[in-house]
N, C-alpha and C positions, 0 to 999 in steps of 0.2 A: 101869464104873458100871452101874446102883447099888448096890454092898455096901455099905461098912460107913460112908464120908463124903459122900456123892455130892448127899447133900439139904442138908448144911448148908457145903458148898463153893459151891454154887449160890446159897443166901442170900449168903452172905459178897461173891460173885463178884457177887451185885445191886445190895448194898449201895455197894458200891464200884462200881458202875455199868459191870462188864466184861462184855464179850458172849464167848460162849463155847460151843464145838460139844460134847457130852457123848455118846463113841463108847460105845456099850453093849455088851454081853451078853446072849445069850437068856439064858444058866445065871444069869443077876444076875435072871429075871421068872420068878422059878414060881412067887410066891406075890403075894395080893391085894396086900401092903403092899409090894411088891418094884415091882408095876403102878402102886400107887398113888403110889411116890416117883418114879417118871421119866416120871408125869404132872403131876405139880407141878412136877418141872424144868422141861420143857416148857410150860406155864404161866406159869410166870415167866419165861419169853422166851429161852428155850434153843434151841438148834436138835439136837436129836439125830441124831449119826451111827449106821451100824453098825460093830460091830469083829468080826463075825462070830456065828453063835448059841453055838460051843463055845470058843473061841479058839484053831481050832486053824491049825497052822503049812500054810497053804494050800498050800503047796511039796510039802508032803510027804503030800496025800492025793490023790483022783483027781478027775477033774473035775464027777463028779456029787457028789461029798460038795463040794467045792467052789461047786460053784452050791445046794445045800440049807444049805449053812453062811452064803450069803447072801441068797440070795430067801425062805427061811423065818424070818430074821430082821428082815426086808423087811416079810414079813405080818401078824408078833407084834407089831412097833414099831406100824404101822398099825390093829394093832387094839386098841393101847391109847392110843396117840393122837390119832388118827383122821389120819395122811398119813404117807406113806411118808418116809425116810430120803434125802435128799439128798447126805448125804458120807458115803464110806465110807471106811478105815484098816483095812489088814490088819495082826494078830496078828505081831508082830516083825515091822514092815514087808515082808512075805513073799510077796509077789505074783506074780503068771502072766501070762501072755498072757490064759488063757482068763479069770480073775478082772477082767482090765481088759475082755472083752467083756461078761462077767456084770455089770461094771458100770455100763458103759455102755449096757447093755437095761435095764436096772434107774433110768436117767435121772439118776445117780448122780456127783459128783466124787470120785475117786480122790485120797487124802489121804495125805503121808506129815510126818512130824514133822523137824525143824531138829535140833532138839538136845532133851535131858530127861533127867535124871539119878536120878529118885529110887528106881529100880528099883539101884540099885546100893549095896548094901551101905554102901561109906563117907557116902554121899547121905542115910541114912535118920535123919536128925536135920536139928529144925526149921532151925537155924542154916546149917547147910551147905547144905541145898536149897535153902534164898532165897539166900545167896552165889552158888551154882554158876547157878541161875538166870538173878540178876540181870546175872553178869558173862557169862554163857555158856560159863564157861572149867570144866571136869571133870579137876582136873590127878590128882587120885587115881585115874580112869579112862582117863588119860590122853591128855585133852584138855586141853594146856598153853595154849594158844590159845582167844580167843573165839570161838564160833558166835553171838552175837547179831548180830544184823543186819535192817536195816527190811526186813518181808516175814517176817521168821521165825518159826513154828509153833513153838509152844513143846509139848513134850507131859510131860500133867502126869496122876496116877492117881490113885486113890480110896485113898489112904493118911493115915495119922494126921500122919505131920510133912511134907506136903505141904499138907496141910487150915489146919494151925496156921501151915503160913509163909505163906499166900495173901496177907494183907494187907502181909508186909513184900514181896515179891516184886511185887507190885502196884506199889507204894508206892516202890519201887526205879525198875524199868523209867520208871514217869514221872518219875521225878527227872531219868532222863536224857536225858528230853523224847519216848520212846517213846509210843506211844497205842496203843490198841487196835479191830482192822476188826473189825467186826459180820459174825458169818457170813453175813447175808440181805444182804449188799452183793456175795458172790464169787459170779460168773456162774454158774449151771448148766442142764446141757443141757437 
């Protein structure tokens, strides 16, 4: 976030009264109105993570582009919201040793996702993503099986039929008496 849903996922997401981390992108802020939507998330009671400034696969670069892919994204976020980034989630869960030091200088929780489907082709329609969601179970991806479970991170993207299932996928999960933690209740350092 912020591309193309990011501002009207965040209403949707208030509306319905869910609290939720929105891991960014430097490459989603080069422009005023790109600043000006992931300050309005933030405004409305978001807690922004980082997800890196390029998204690139931290494994596979060195560790100076690795500490610039996070403490410059660090600085950007900072200065268009005025505080630094408290949770961070590396690009295809893709972590280091040295990224969990960078992150932990950085006074940062280290985030990774449960389950989330909508990056998968059979996923990319409204219906399916609230199903696969709801049940936790990705049997086209090959998760026959649930991953829901109380405690789990669900991780969800700035896409069109993620945007449109928000409210049955919400709307699901409490049926089956799930609730949702407020990111400013998980400790950090």
């Amino acid at each position: 976030a912020p591309d193309n849903y990011a501002l009207e996922m965040a209403k949707t997401l208030k509306e319905l009264e869910v609290p939720a981390i929105f891991f960014v992108n430097g490459h989603f802020l080069n422009t005023d109105e790109e600043k000006e939507q992931l300050k309005e998330i933030h405004e409305m009671g978001f807690e922004i993570g980082n997800h890196t400034y390029n998204h690139a696969n931290l494994q596979k670069v060195d560790t100076d582009t690795q500490r610039e892919e996070i403490v410059s994204l660090n600085d950007l976020i900072e200065d268009i919201i005025g505080e630094r980034p408290k949770f961070f989630r590396a690009p295809h869960g893709a972590n280091t040793d040295y990224v969990a030091e960078v992150v932990q200088e950085e006074g940062m929780v280290m985030m990774n996702w449960t389950y989330g489907y909508d990056y998968f082709e059979p996923y990319m329609d409204k219906e399916k993503i609230a199903q696969a969601m709801i049940t936790g179970e990705g049997p086209e991806v090959g998760v026959s099986y649930s991953l829901l479970k109380p405690g789990a991170n669900l991780l969800m993207h700035d896409r069109e039929w993620t945007y449109e299932a928000i409210p049955d996928i919400v709307n699901g999960l409490r049926e089956q008496g799930y609730e949702f933690v407020d990111p400013k209740l998980i400790q950090t350092p």
